[in-house]
N, C-alpha and C positions, 0 to 999 in steps of 0.2 A: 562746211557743207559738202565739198569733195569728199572726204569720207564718210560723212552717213550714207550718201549717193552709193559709192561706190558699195556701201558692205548691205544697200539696201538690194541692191540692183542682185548681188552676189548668194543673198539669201533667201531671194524673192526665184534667183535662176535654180538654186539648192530642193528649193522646195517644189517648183514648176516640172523639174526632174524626178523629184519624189511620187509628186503627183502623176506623168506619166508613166512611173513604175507602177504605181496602183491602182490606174487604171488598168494597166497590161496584163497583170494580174488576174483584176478583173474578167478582164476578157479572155485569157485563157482558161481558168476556169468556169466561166458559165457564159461564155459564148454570147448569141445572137439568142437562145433560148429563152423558153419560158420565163424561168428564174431572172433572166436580164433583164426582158422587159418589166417583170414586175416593183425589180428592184429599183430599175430607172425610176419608174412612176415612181415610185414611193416615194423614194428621194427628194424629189422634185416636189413634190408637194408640201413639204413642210417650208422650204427652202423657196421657192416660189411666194407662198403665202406672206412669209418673211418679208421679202422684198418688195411685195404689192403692198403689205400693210400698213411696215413701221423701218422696214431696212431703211428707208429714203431721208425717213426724220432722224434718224443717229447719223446717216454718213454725212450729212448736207445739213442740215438745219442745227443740229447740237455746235460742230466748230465754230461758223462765224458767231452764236451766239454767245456759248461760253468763252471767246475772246474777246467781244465786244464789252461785256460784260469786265471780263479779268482786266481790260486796258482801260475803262473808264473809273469803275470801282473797286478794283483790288482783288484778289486771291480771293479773301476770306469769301465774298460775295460770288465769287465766280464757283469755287467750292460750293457752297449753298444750292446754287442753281444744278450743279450736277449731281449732287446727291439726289434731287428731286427730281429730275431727266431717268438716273437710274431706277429709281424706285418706279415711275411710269412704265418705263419699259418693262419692268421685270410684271410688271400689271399686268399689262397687256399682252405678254406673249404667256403666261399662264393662263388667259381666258381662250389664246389662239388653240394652244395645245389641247388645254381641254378640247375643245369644239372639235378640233379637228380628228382627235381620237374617238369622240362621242361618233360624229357626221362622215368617218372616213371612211363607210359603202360609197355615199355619194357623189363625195369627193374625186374618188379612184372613178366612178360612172362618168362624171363632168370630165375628168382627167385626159380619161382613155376609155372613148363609151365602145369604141369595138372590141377591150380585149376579150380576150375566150373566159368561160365559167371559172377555168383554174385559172388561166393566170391574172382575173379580176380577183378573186377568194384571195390569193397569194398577195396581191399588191395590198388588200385590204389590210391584211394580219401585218403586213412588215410599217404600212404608213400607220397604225397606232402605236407601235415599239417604235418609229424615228418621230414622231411628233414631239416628243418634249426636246430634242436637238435646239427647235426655235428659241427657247430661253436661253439657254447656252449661246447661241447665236447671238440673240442681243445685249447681252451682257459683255460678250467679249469686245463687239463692237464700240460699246460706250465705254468701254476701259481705252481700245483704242483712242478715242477719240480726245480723252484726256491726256495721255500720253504723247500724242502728238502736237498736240497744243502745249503740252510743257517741251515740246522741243526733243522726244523721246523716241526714234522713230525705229531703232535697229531691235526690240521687243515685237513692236507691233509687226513686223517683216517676217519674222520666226513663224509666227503662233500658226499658220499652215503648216509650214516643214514637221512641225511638234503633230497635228492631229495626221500627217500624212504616214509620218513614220511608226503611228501607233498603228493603222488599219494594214501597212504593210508589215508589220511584225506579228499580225494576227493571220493574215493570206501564210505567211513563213512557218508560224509555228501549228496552227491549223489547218493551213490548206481549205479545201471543202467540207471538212468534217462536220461541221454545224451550219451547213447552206449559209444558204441567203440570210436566214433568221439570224444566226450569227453575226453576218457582219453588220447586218443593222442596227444589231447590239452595241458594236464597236465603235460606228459610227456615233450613236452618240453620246458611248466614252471617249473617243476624239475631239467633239469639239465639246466637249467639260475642259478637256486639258488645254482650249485655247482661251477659255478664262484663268485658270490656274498659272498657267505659266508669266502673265501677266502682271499677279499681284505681287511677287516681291520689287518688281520697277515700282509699283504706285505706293508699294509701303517706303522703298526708299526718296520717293519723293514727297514724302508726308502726306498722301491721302487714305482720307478712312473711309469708307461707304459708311454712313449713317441713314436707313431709312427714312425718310422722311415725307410723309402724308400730303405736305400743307401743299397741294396743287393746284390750286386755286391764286396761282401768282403769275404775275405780270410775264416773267420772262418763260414762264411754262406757256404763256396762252400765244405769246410771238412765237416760240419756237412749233406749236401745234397750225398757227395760223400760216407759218412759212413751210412749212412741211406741205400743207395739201396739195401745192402745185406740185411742187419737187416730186411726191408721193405718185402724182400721175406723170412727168413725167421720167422718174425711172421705171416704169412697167413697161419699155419697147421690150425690154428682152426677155423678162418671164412671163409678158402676151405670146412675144415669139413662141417661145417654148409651149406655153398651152395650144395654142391655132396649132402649128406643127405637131403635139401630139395625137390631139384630135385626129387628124388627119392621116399622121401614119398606122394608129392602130388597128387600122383593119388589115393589115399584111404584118405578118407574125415574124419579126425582127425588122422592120421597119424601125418602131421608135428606139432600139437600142441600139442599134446604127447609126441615130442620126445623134442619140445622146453620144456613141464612144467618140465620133468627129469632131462635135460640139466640143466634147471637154478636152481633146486633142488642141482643139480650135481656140478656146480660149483660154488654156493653159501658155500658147505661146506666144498671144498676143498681151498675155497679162504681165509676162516677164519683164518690157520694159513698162509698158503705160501705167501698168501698177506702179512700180517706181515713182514716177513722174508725175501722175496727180495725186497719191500721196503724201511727196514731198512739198509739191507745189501750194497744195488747199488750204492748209495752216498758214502757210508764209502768205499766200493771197488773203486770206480771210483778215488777217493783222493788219495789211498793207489797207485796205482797203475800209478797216476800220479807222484806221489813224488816217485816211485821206491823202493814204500815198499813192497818187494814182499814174505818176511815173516807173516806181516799184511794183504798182500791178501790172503795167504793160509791159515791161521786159521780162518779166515772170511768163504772163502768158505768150510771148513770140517766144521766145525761149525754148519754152516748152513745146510747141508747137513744131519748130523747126529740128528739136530732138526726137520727139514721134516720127516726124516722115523722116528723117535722114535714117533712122532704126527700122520702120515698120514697114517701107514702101521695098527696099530689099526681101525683104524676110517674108512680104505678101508673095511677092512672085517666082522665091524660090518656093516658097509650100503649093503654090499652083502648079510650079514645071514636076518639082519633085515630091507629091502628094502621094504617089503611090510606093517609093522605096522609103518615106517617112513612118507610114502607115505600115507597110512588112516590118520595120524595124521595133514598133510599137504591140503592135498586134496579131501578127503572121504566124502565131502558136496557140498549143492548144487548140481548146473548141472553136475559136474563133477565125482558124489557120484557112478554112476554106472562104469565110466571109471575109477577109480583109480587105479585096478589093471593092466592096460596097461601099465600108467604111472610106476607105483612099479618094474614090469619086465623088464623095459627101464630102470630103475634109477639102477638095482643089472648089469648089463649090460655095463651100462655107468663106474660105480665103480670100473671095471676089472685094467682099465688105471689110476686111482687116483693117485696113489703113484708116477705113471710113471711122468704123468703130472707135480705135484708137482717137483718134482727133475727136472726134465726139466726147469723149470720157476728158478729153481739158477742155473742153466748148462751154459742155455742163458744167463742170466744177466751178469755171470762170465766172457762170452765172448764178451759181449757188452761191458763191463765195461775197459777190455782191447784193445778194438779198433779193435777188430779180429773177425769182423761181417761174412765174409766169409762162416768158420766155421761151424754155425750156420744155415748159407741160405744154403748150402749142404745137412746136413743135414734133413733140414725141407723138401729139394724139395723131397729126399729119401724117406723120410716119408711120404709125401701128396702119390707118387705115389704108394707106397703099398697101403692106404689106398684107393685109387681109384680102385686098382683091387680086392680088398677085397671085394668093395660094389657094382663093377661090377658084378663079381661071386656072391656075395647074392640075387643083383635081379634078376639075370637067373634064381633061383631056387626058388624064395620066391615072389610071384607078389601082391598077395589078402589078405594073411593074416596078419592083424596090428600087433598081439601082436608079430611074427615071422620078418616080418619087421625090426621093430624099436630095436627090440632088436638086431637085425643083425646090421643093423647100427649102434646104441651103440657100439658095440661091436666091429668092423672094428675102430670104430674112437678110442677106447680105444686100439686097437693094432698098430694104428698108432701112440699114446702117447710112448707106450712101444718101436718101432724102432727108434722114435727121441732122447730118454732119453738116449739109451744104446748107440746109434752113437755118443751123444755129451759126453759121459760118457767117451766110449775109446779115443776119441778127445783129452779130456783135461788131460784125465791119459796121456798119449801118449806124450803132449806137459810138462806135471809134473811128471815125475813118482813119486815123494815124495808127490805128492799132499795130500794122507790120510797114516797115519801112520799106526804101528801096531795095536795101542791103537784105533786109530779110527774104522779101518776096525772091531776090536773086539766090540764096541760100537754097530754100526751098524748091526751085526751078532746078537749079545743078544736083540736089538730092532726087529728084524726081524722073532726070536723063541721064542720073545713076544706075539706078537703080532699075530702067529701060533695059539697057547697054550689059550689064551684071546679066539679065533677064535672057537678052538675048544669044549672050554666051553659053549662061549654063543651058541653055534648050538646045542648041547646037551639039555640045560637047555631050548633054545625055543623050541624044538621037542617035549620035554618031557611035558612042559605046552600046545603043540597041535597047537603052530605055522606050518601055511600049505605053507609059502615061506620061504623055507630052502636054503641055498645054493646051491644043488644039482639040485633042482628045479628052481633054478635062472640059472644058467649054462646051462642047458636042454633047458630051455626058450630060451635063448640065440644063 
């Protein structure tokens, strides 16, 4: 288990790297401009959709079922059921795609109702060439999903680094030669390759996709029935993402500022947590169906006390040192004058890191035992603080970007922080043994760690003449 951890962790920081390369890219070539925003939007939209749809029924509802399933009745059945999961999926996000190509005026309207004539026209034409990405999207997901239920986890870790190195090898060999339209292109020739690269693991573990029709079965209609909660509540963060765009578009590089933060943002909070309840959800899902309910609780303290001893560091350096992160990232190219927007948005975004993190094993915790409910309570709790957080910002804040964006960073990172603390009392409440003496002690010295770390490096940047201080990031804010 040390080494799949270790080469997950390793390929997951490979790729998180990748990913900030391509983004950087990104931004130097088309900046805070037209082209950016358009391209955000578009993006976002197929990949939103996804995740509001059907993402929530393959990450959460497919594993505990097709293991409960493989532990009670065998392989061959548990096979059966996934072929049929797959065939659903690949249904549904062919109806998505279509719709979305057909409806994608409206969509980019709803998206982003202030952008200007071109850059709505622009975002229109690019979100019909990335809509078919969403099949490839769920397709790869439900390969994962079997792969890590047979115990296969160092593939599914890859399949970002594979689609990040392909869109950076197109920014290398292209440059801007065929805009934005280009890269949308590439996009979703990217994530094709993250089903592709996939299938020799499932050929060597003897699975075949066989289409199959008959969906009208028992473990199809649980896994749809356990989905709905789940399905609402993973939409805290692509609601984020729509209210926040909303909201930025009427100021012309607003939303691509607060997307380049964003993906800054969760590129480096994904580096461990991804890890960790990837590893974790398959192993709880088993535990859990075999009624190992000792084996789920040291999984989830485990995991728990791993997030904060990693995340609550790493929050408060990205808050003191938000702004030489962001030059390091961004500070070239078209983008070379806006990077300090970007920097104020990303110390902003940072507030919620830890929240988010802990939240992303809270949920899993609760998917893994079939008690999706929970969870969608929660989230909806939380979307709607956050909607009147960003309500009240823009009553007061209309013109100013860098005020703005950091306002909404900042609503969406206190909306991380309501959902972590309500799924936190949840599951104390439903365990109270859930963390021990020893553990809450763990966590306590991780957390005046990571203080003391905190207070140092803001000391030692001031004093060498760093001028984005924490103080100044919070003010911004």
């Amino acid at each position: 288990m040390l080494l799949t951890a270790s080469f997950m962790a390793f390929a997951t920081f490979v790729s998180k790297a990748l990913g900030l390369v391509r983004d950087s890219l990104m931004g130097s070539y088309f900046g805070m401009g037209i082209e950016a925003d358009a391209f955000m939007a578009a993006s976002k939209l197929p990949t939103t959709l996804f995740d509001m749809v059907i993402g929530g029924v393959i990450s959460a509802s497919f594993i505990p079922i097709f293991n409960d399933i493989f532990t009670k009745d065998g392989r061959k059945k548990a096979e059966t059921f996934a072929n049929k999961f797959i065939t659903m999926i690949i249904m549904v996000t062919l109806i998505i795609a279509t719709l979305g190509i057909i409806f994608a005026d409206p969509l980019v309207s709803f998206m982003a109702p202030n952008f200007s004539g071109e850059t709505h026209n622009l975002a229109v034409s690019l979100t019909s060439v990335m809509f078919p990405m969403i099949i490839f999207t769920g397709i790869a997901f439900a390969f994962v999903g079997i792969l890590q239920s047979y115990g296969e986890y160092n593939i599914p870790a890859i399949i970002s680094l594979v689609s990040n190195i392909a869109i950076i090898a197109y920014f290398l060999i292209f440059g801007k030669a065929f805009g934005v339209m280009g890269l949308a292109v590439t996009m979703v020739i990217a994530w094709s390759l993250q089903v592709i690269v996939q299938i020799p693991s499932l050929t060597k573990l003897k699975f075949r996709y066989k289409p199959d029709l008959r969906l009208r079965d028992k473990d199809i209609k649980s896994a749809i029935l356990l989905a709905i909660p789940m399905l609402i509540s993973t939409w805290i963060q692509p609601l984020y993402t729509i209210v926040n765009a909303r909201f930025a578009s009427h100021i012309n590089g607003a939303y691509s500022a607060l997307e380049y933060a964003n993906r800054l943002y969760l590129i480096m909070t994904g580096v461990f947590s991804f890890v960790v309840t990837n590893l974790i959800f398959p192993k709880l899902a088993k535990a859990n169906a075999g009624d190992d309910t000792e084996e789920a609780k040291t999984l989830i303290a485990t995991s728990l006390k791993a997030i904060i001893m990693v995340i609550a560091p790493l929050m408060a350096g990205i808050i003191i040192l938000s702004g030489p992160i962001t030059n390091i990232i961004y500070r070239h190219g078209a983008l070379a004058e806006d990077s300090d927007i970007v920097a104020s948005t990303l110390a902003c975004y940072a507030a919620g890191m830890i929240f988010l993190a802990i939240n992303e094993v809270l949920s899993k915790t609760f998917f893994s035992m079939k008690q999706s409910v929970t969870p969608m309570v929660t989230s909806i709790i939380s979307m709607v603080f956050n909607v009147v957080l960003v309500l009240s910002i823009n009553g007061l804040i209309k013109n100013d970007i860098v005020k703005l964006t950091g306002g909404l960073a900042l609503a969406a990172a206190a909306g991380s922080f309501v959902n972590a603390t309500l799924n936190g009392f949840m599951l104390i409440k439903r365990n109270p043994s859930l963390l021990s003496k020893s553990d809450i002690k763990t966590i306590f010295k991780s957390l005046i760690s990571a203080a003391v770390m905190a207070a140092a490096v803001k000391v030692i940047y001031n004093t060498a003449g760093g001028g984005n201080t924490l103080i100044s990031s919070i003010v911004t804010c």
